[in-house]
C-alpha positions as CSV (number, residue, x, y, z in Angstrom):
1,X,-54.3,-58.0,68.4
2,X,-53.1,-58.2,64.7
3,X,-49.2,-56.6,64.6
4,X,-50.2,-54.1,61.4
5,X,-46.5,-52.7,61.7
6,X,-44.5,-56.1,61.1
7,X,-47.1,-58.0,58.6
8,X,-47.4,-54.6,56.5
9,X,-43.8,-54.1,55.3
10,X,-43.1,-58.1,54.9
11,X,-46.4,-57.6,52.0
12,X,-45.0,-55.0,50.7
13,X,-42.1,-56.9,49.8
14,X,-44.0,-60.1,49.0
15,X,-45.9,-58.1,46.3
16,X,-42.2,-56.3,44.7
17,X,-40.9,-59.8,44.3
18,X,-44.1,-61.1,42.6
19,X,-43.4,-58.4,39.6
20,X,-45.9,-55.9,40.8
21,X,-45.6,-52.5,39.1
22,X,-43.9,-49.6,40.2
23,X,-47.2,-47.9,40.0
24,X,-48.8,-50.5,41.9
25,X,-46.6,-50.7,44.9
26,X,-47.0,-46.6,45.0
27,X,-51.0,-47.4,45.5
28,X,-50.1,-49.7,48.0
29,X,-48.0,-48.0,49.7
30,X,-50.0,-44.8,50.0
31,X,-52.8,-47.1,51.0
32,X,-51.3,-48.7,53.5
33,X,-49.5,-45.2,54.8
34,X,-52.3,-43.1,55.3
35,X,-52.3,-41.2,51.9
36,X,-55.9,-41.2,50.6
37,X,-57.3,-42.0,47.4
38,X,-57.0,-38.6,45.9
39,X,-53.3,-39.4,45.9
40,X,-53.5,-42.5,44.7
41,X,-55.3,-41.2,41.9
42,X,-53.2,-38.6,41.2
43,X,-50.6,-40.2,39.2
44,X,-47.9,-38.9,41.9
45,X,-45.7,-41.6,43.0
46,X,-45.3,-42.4,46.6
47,X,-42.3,-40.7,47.7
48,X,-43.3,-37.7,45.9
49,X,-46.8,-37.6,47.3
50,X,-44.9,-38.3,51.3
51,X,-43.3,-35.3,50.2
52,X,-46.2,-33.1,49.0
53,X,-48.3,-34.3,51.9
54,X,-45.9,-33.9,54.7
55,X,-45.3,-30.1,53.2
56,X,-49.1,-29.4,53.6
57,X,-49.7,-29.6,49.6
58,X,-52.6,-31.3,48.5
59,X,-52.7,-33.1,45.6
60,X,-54.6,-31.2,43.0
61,X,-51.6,-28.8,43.7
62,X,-49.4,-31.3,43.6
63,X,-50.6,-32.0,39.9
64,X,-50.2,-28.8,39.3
65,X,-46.6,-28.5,39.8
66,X,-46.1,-31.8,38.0
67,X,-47.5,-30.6,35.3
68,X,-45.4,-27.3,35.6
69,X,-42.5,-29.8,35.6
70,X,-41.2,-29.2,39.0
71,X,-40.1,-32.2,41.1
72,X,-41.4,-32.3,44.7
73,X,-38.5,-30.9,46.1
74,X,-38.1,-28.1,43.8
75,X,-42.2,-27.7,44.1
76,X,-42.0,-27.2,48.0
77,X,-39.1,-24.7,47.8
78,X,-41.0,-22.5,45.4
79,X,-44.0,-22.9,47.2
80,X,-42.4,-21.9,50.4
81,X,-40.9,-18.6,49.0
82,X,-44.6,-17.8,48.0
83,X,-45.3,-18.6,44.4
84,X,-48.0,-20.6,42.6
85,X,-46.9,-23.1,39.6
86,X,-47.3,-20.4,36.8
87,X,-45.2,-18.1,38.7
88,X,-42.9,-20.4,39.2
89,X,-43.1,-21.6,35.6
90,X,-42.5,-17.9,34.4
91,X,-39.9,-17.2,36.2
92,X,-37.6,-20.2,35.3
93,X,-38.2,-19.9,31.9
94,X,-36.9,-16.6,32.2
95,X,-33.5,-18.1,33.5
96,X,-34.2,-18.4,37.5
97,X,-32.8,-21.6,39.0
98,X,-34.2,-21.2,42.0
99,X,-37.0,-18.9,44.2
100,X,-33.5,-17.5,46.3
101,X,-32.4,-16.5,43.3
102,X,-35.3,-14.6,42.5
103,X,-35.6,-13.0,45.9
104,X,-32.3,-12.0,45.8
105,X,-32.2,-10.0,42.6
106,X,-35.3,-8.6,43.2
107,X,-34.1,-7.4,46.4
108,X,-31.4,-6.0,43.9
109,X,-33.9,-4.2,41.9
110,X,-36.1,-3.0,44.4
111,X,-39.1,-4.7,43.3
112,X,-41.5,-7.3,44.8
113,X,-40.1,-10.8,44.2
114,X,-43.7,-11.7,43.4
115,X,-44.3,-12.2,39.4
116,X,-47.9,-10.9,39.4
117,X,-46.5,-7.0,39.7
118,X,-44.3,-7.1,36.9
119,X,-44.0,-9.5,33.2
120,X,-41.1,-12.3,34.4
121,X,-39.9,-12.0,31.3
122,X,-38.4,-8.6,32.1
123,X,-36.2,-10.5,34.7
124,X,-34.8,-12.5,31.6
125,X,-32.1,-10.2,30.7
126,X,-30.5,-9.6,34.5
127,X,-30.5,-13.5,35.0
128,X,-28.4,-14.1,31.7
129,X,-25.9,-11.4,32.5
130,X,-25.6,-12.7,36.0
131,X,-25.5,-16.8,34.8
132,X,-22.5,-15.3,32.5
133,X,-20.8,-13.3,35.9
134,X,-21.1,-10.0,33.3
135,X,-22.3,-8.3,36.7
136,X,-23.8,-9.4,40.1
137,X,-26.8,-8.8,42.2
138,X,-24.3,-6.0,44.3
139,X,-23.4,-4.2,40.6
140,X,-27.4,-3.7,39.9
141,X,-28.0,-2.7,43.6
142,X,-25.4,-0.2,43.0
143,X,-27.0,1.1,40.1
144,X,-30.6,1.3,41.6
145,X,-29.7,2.7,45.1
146,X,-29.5,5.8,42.1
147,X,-33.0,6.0,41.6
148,X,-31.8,6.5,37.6
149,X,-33.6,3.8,36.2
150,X,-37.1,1.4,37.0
151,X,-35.9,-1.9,37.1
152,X,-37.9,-2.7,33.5
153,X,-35.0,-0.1,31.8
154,X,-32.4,-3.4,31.7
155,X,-30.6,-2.0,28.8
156,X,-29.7,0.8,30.7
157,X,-29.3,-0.9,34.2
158,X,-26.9,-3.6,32.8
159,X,-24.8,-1.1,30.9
160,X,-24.0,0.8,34.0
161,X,-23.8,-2.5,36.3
162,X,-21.2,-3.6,34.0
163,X,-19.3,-0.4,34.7
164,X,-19.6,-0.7,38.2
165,X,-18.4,-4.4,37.4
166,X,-15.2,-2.7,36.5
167,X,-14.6,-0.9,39.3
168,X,-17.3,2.8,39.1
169,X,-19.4,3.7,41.3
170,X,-23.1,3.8,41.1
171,X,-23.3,7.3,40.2
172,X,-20.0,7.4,38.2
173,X,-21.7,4.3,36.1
174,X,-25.0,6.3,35.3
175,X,-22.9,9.7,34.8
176,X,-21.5,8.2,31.8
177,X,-24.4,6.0,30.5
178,X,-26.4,9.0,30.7
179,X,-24.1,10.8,29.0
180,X,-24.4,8.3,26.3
181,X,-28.3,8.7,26.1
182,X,-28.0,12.2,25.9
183,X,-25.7,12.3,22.8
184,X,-27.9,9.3,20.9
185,X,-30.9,11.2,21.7
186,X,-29.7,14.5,20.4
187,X,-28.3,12.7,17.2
188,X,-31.9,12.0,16.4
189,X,-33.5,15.0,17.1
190,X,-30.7,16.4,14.8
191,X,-31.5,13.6,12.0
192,X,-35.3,14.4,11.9
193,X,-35.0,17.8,12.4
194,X,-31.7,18.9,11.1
195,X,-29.6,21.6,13.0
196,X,-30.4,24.9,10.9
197,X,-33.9,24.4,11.9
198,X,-32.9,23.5,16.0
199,X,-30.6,26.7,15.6
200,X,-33.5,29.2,14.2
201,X,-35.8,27.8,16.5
202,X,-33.6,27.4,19.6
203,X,-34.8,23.4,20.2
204,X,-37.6,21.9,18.7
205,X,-40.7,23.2,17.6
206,X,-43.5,22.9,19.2
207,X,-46.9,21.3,17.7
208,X,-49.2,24.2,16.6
209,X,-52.0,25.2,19.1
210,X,-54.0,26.6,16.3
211,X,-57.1,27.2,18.8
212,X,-55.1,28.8,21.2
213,X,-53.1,30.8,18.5
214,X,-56.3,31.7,17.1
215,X,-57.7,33.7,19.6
216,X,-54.2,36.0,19.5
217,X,-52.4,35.4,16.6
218,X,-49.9,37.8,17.3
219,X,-48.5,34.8,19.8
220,X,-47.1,33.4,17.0
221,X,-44.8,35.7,15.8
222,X,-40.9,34.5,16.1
223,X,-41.9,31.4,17.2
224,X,-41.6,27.9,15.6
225,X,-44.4,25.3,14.9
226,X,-44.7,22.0,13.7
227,X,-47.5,20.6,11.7
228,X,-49.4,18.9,8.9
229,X,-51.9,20.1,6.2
230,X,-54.8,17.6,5.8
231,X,-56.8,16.9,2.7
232,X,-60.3,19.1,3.6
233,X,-59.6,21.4,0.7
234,X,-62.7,23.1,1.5
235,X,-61.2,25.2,4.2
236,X,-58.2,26.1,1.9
237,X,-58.3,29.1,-0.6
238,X,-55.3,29.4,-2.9
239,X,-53.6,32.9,-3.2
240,X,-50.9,31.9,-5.3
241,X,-48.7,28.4,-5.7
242,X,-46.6,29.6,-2.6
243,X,-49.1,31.3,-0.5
244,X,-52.5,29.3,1.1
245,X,-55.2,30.5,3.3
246,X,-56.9,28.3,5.6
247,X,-60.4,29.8,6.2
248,X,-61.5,27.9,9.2
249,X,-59.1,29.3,11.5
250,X,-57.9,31.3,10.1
251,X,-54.4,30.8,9.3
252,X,-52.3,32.2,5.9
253,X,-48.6,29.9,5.2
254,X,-46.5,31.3,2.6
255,X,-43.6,29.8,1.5
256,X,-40.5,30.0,-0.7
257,X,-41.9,27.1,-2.7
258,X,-45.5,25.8,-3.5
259,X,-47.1,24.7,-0.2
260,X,-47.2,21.0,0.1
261,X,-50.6,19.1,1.7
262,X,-50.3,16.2,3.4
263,X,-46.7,16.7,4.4
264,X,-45.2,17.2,7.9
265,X,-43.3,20.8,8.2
266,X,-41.9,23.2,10.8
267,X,-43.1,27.4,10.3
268,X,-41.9,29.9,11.8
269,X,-44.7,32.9,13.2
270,X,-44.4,36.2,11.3
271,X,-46.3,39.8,12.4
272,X,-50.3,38.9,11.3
273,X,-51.2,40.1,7.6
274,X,-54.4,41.2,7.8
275,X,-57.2,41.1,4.9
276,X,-60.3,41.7,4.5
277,X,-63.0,39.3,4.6
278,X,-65.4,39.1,1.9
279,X,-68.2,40.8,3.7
280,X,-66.0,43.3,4.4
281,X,-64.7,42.3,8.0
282,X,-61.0,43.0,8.7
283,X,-59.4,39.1,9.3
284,X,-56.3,38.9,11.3
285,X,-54.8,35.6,10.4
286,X,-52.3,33.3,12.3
287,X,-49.5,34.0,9.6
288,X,-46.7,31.5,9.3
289,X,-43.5,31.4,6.9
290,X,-42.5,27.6,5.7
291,X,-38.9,26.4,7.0
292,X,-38.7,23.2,5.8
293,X,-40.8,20.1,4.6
294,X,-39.7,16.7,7.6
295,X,-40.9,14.1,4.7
């Protein structure tokens, strides 16, 4: 009976001291270990492929993380926590170091650790502030258990986990970042719209239902609308420079100054001014009053 166990290794060092390559003595190796030739053609060396094949990855997948630069032992550990190679890829590019690391903030932001429900790249931010201790995975939980924000509003999340960083609470955190949207959101609304119109109007107007104003334009009266004129002339009949009539609908603007086409404004209803038609009908008109031109 030939003693394979014994006679085996002593080759294997015979061939290592007659200058064989690494690569060859990782063919060898696998050859004489069990691995088959789909790891010897795979271009994984030896200890890797053990590595792979004792962790039930074959080596087509094993090429796969290699290509994905992973080492083996990284490669198990992400395959272990459930992720393919492009996952895996994803998600360290966007700052993971490891797959516990992802399942822990995710547990954080109540999401699926799984990249395929959400872009990876939104975890990008959240890893950076937590690589540069700005907040921790218990700071974002904090803010979540709120229900304020979906874990893609980072801006938001970060700004109040840094205030529970310093010692708020969850709520306390998104009381005053909310506060803080509120005011930068009514700063705009006051910028496009300016505060004599958001006073006369009491908030901002609404986009003109011209159909549904149509069929009672007394609706409109006392209430704001914002809208633009297009260019289809052919429904417009000039009363005077200030003062248009648009016959399709039909709807009469008046203004203090000659009506501009083309340009975004905000009317306010008046009482309908009725005319007559020029087969004689009586017309009762959506009738609106220009307040001001928004470009």
């Amino acid at each position: 009976m030939r003693r394979v166990a014994k006679t085996t290794p002593i080759f294997l060092t015979a061939l290592v001291l007659t200058g064989c390559t690494q690569g060859d003595q990782d063919s060898l190796k696998m050859m004489f270990s069990g691995l088959g030739p789909q790891w010897q053609a795979s271009g994984i060396g030896y200890s890797d492929a053990e590595a792979y094949s004792q962790a039930g990855i074959p080596p087509f997948m094993a090429e796969q993380w290699k290509s994905a630069d992973f080492t083996a032992g990284e490669a198990i550990q992400w395959r272990n926590a459930g992720y393919n190679p492009e996952q895996a890829k994803k998600l360290r590019q966007s700052g993971a170091l490891s797959a516990s690391q992802v399942t822990k903030l995710a547990s954080a932001l109540r999401i699926n650790p799984n990249p395929s429900d959400y872009d990876a790249s939104m975890l990008a931010p959240y890893f950076s502030a937590i690589s540069t201790q700005e907040v921790t995975n218990d700071d974002i939980a904090a803010v979540m258990e709120t229900g304020a924000y979906n874990a893609s509003e980072f801006g938001f999340v970060l700004q109040a986990a840094k205030l529970v960083r310093a010692g708020s609470t969850g709520e306390e955190a998104v009381g005053v970042i909310n506060k803080k949207i509120s005011e930068v959101k009514h700063a705009q609304v006051v910028s496009e719209y300016g505060s004599d119109i958001l006073k006369a109007c009491n908030g901002v107007p609404e986009y003109l239902p011209a159909m549904r104003l149509a069929a009672d334009p007394y609706q409109a009266q006392g209430h704001c609308y914002q809208f633009t004129l297009g260019f289809a002339q052919d429904t417009f009949q000039w009363i005077d420079g200030n003062t248009l009539l648009l016959t399709s609908v039909p709807m009469l603007i008046r203004g203090e100054t000659h009506i501009l086409i083309g340009h975004r404004m905000v009317a306010i209803g008046l009482a309908p001014a009725q005319y007559q038609s020029v087969a004689g009908a009586t017309q009762t008109p959506i009738t609106l009053s220009v307040l001001k031109y928004l470009n």
